[in-house]
C-alpha positions in Angstrom: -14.5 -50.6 53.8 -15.1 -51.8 50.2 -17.7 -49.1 50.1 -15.7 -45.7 51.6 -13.0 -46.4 48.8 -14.7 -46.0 45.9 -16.5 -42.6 46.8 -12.9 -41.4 47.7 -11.7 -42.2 44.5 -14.0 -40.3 42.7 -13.5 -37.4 45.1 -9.7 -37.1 44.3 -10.6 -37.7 40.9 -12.8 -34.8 40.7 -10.4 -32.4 42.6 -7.3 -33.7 40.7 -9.4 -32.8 37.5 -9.9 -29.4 38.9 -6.5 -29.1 39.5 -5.2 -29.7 35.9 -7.4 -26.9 34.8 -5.6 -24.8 36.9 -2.3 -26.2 36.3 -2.1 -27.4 32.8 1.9 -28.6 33.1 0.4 -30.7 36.2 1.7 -34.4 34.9 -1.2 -37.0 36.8 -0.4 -40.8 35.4 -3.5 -42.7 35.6 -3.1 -46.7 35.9 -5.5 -48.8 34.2 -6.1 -52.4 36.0 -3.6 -55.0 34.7 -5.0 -57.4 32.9 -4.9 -60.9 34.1 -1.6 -61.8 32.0 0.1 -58.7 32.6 -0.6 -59.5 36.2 0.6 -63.2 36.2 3.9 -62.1 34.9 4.3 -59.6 37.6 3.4 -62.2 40.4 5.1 -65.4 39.3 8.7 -62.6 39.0 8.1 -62.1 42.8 7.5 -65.8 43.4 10.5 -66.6 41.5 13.0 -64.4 43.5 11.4 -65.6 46.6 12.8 -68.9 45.3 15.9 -68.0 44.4 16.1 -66.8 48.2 14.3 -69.6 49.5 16.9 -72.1 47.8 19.8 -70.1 49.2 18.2 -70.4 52.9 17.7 -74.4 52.5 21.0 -75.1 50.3 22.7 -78.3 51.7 25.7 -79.8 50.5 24.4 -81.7 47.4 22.2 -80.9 44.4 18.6 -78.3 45.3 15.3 -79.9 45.3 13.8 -80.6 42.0 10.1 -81.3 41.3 6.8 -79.9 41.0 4.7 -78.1 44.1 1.8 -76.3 43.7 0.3 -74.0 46.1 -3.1 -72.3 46.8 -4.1 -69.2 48.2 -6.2 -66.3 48.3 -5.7 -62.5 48.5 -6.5 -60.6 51.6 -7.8 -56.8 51.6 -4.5 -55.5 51.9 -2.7 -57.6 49.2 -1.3 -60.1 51.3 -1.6 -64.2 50.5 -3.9 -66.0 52.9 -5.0 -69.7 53.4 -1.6 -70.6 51.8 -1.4 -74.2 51.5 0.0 -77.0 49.3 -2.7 -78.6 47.0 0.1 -80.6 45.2 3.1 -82.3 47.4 6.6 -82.6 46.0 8.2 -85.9 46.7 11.1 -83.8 48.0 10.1 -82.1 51.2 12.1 -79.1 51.3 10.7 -78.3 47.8 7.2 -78.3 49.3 9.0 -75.7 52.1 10.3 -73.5 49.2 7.3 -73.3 47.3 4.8 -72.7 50.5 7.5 -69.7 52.0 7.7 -67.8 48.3 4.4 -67.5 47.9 3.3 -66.5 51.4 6.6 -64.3 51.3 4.5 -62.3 48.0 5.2 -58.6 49.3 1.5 -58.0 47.5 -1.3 -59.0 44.8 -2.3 -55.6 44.4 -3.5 -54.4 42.4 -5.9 -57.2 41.3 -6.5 -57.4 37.5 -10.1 -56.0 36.3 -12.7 -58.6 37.0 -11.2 -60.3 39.5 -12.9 -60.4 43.0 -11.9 -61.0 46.3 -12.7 -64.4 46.7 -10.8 -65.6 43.6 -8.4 -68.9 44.2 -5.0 -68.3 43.1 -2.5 -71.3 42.6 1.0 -71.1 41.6 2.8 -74.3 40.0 6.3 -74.3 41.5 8.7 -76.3 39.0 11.8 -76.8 40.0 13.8 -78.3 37.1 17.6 -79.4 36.4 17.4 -79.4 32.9 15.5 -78.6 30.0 13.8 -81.9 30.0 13.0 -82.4 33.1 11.5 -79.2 32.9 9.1 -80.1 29.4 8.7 -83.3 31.2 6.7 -81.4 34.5 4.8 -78.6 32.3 3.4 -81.3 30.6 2.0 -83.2 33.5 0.4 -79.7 34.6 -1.1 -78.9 31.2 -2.5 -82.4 31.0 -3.5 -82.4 34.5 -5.2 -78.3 33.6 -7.1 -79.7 30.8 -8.5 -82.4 32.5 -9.9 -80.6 35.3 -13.6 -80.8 35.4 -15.4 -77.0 35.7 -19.1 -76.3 36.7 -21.4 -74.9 33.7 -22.1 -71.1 34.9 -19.9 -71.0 37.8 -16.2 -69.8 37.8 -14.8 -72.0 40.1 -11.3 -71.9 38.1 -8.3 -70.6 40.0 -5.9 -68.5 38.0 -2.7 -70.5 38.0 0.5 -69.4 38.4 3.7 -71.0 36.7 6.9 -70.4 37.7 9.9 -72.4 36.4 13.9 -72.4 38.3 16.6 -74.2 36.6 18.1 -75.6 40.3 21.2 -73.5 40.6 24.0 -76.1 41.2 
């Protein structure tokens, strides 16, 4: 399939060229390929509403969850997540829930940023916070944890992580 599309493209490229010769108030907007921040943004605002939903659908008398989950995954050919599962466990059970459901509930990744292939790791770092220190507190665990992560010379075996951060509404 990977190989029909990209002929395609070209083809409506060509005949959408053609067009605008014929049509010069035509208005075509061409989309460049996001670039891996630009796309991080757009993804962890989905993951956070699917949060924000998530914690409605588990609220129980007494504070939300707080904490730190993180969750990896991949992208399948038509945008969805796949192999979603925690790599880091909450302490707090329904957290882990939360963060597993808003990231397999990601409507889509697509379009993937330029250079990014299809068997690129993903993981997003669900914090959960009640206050502004608890949340410095958790982004400083990850950062330290980041930095300390060993990487293979000539290999990119580094997922692009994700981090999203809720103040827990209540």
């Amino acid at each position: 399939m990977k190989f029909t599309v990209i002929p395609c493209l070209i083809v409506a490229a060509t005949l959408a060229s053609s067009s605008i010769a014929e049509e010069p108030d035509a208005n075509i907007e061409v989309l460049a390929p996001s670039t891996v921040g630009a796309w991080s943004k757009t993804v962890s605002r989905d993951i956070d509403q699917n949060i924000g939903q998530e914690i409605r659908k588990y609220r129980m008398t007494g504070p939300s969850p707080t904490g730190v989950a993180s969750v990896r995954f991949l992208c399948s050919e038509t945008g969805e997540p796949t192999a979603v599962e925690l790599t880091r466990r909450s302490t707090n059970r329904q957290l882990n829930n939360i963060a597993k459901s808003a990231v397999a509930g990601i409507k889509t990744l697509h379009p993937l940023p330029l250079g990014v292939g299809a068997d690129q790791v993903f993981v997003a770092n669900i914090v959960v916070a009640s206050d502004g220190s608890e949340h410095a507190r958790h982004m400083t665990a990850l950062r330290n944890e980041q930095q300390n992560q060993p990487t293979m010379a000539g290999r990119n075996l580094q997922p692009i992580a994700l981090s999203v951060a809720v103040r827990a509404p209540g």
